[in-house]
C-alpha positions as CSV (number, residue, x, y, z in Angstrom):
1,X,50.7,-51.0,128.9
2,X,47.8,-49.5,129.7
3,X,45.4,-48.3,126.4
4,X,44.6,-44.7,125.9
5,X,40.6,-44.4,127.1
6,X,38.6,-43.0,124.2
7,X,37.4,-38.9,125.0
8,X,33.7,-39.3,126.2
9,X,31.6,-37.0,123.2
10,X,31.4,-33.3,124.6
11,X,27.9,-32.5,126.0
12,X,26.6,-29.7,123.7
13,X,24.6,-27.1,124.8
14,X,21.1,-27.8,124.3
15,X,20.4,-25.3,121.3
16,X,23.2,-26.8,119.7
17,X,21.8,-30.2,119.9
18,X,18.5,-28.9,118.8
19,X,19.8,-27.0,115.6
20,X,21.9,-30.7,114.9
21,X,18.6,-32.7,114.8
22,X,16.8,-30.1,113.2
23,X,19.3,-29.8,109.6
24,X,19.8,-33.5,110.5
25,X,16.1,-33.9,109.6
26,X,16.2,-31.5,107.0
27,X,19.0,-33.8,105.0
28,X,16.4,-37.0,105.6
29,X,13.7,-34.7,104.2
30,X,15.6,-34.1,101.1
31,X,16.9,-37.3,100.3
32,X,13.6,-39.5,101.2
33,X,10.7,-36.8,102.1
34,X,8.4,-36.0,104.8
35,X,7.2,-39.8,104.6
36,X,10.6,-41.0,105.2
37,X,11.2,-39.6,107.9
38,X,11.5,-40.5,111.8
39,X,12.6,-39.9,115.1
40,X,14.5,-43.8,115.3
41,X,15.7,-43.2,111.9
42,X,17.1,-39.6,112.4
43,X,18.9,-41.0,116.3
44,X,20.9,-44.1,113.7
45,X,21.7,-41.2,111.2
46,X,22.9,-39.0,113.9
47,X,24.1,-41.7,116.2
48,X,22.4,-40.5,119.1
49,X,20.1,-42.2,121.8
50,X,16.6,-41.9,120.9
51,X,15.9,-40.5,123.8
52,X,17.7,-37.7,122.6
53,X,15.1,-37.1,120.1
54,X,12.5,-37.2,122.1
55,X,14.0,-34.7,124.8
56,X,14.0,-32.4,121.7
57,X,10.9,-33.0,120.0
58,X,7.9,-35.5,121.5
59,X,6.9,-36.6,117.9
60,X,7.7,-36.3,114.0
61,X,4.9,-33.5,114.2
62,X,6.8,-31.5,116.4
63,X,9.6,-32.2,114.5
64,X,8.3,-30.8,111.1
65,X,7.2,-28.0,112.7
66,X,10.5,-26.9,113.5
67,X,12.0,-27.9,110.0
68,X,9.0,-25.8,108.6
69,X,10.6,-23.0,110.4
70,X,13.9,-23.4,110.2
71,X,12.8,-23.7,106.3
72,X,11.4,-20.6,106.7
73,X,14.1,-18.9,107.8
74,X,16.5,-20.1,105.7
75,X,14.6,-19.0,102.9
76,X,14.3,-15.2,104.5
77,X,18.1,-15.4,105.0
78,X,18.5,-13.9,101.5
79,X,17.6,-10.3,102.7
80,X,20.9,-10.4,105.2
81,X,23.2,-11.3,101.9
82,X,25.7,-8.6,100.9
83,X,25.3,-7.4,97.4
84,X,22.2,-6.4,94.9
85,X,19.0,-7.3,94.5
86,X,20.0,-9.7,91.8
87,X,22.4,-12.0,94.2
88,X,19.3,-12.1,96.8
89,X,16.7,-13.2,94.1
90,X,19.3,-15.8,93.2
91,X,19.7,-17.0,96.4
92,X,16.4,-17.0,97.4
93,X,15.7,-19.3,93.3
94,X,18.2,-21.6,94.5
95,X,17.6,-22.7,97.6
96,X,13.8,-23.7,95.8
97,X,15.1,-25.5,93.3
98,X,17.6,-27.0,95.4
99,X,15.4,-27.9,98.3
100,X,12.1,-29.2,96.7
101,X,10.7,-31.5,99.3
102,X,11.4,-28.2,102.1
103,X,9.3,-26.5,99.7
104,X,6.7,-28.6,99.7
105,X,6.5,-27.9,103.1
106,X,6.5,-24.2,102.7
107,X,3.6,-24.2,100.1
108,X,1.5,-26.4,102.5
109,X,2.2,-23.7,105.3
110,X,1.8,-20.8,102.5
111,X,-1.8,-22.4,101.8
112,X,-2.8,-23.3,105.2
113,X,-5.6,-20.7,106.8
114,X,-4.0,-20.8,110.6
115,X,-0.7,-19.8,109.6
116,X,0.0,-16.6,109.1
117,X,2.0,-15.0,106.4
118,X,4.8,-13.8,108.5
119,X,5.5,-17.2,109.9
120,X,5.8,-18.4,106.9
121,X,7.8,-15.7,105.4
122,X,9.5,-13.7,108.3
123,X,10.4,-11.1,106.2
124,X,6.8,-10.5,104.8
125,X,6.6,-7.0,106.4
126,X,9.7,-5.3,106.1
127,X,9.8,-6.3,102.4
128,X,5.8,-4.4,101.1
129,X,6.8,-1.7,104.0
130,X,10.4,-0.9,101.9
131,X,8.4,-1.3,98.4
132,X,6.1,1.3,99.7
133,X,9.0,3.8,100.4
134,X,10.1,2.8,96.8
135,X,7.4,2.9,94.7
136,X,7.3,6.1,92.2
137,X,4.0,7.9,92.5
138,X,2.1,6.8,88.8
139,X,2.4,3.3,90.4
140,X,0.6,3.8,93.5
141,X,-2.7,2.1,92.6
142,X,-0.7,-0.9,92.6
143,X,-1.6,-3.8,95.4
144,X,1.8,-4.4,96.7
145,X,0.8,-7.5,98.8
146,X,-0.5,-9.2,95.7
147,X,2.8,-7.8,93.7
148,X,4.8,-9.2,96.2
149,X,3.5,-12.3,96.3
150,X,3.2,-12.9,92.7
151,X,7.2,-12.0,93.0
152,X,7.5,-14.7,95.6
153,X,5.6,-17.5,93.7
154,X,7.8,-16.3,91.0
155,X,10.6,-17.0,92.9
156,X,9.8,-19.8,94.6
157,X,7.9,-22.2,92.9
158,X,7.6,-21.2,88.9
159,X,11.4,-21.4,88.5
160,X,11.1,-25.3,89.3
161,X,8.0,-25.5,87.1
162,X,9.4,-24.2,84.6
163,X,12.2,-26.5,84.4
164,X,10.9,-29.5,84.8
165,X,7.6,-29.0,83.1
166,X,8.3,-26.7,80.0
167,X,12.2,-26.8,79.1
168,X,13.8,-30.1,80.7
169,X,16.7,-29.6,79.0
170,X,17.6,-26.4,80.7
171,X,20.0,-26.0,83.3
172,X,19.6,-25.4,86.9
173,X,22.1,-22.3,86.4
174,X,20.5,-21.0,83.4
175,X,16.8,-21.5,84.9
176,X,18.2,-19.4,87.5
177,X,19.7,-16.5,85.8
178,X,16.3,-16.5,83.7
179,X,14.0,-15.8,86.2
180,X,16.6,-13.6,88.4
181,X,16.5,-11.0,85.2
182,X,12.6,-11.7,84.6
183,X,11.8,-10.9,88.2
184,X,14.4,-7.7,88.1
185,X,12.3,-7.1,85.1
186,X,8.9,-7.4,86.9
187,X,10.1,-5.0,89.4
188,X,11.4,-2.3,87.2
189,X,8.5,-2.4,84.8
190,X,5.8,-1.4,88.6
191,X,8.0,1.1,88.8
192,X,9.9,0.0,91.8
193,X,13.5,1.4,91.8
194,X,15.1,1.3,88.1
195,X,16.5,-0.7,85.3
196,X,19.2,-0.9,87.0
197,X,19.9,-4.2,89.2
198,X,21.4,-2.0,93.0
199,X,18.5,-0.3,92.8
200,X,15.9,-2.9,92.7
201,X,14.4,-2.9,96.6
202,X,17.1,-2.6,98.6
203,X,15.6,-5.8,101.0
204,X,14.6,-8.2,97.9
């Protein structure tokens, strides 16, 4: 009798490779950080050919880059959630707290002179353009790039802080839904949209 062949693995299209070693590094990232990571080590946790890798990325520089952006992203992608302002800050406070060694990547971008604000944040523009349209007129003198991002730090980085440096024995959840209403606080009290969480910006 003669034994069934195994299927040969489908060749995937290239962008699908690429966005499978790219979340593929993203999970080494998180469970062993920047320093644990490699292109030999991320071909056995795949099980792919390292040549693979390297038709994707010629080093763990490249690499990072394109987890920085993908990072990036993934941190805009709060602005294309359905629902109130509320679910977006919440979304955007979780993926932090959930993803602290992508973050350390972020604030390195977020510091670094030669990259620019919208590659770090792709959504930088649209969201000071839409708190423009928003903002009542006794609030006008206010900088909205440094409102923004002291809203972003806020949402990004203190929630984190916060928890593990002044109240360890709070929960992730209830870290969370503290700084989602602080932040919806923030915004009300500038005068952007009302006390009301809908009509906080619209893109936040």
């Amino acid at each position: 009798m003669q034994k069934s062949k195994t299927p040969p693995e489908r060749i995937r299209p290239y962008h699908e490779r690429h966005v499978e070693l790219i979340t593929g590094a993203v999970r080494l990232i998180s469970k062993r950080g920047t320093a644990g990571l490699s292109l030999s080590l991320l071909a056995r946790e795949l099980g792919v050919d390292r040549t693979t890798i390297y038709y994707h990325f010629n080093g763990k520089e490249a690499l990072l880059r394109e987890v920085r952006s993908w990072s990036a992203n993934e941190l805009a992608k709060a602005f294309s959630l359905a629902g109130d302002a509320s679910e977006r800050i919440r979304y955007t406070i979780r993926y932090a707290m959930e993803n602290p060694e992508l973050i350390k990547l972020w604030v390195n971008d977020l510091m670094d002179p030669d990259i620019t604000i919208q590659e770090t944040y792709p959504m930088w523009h649209n969201i000071v353009e839409n708190i423009t349209l928003q903002l009542r007129p006794e609030y006008q003198q206010i900088d909205l790039e440094i409102f923004f991002l002291n809203m972003l730090v806020s949402s990004v980085i203190s929630p984190s802080v916060y928890q593990s440096k002044l109240h360890k024995g709070l929960s992730t959840e209830e870290t969370i839904t503290l700084f989602t209403d602080q932040i919806l606080s923030m915004f009300t009290a500038a005068g952007v949209g009302s006390a009301t969480r809908s009509s906080v910006p619209h893109n936040y």
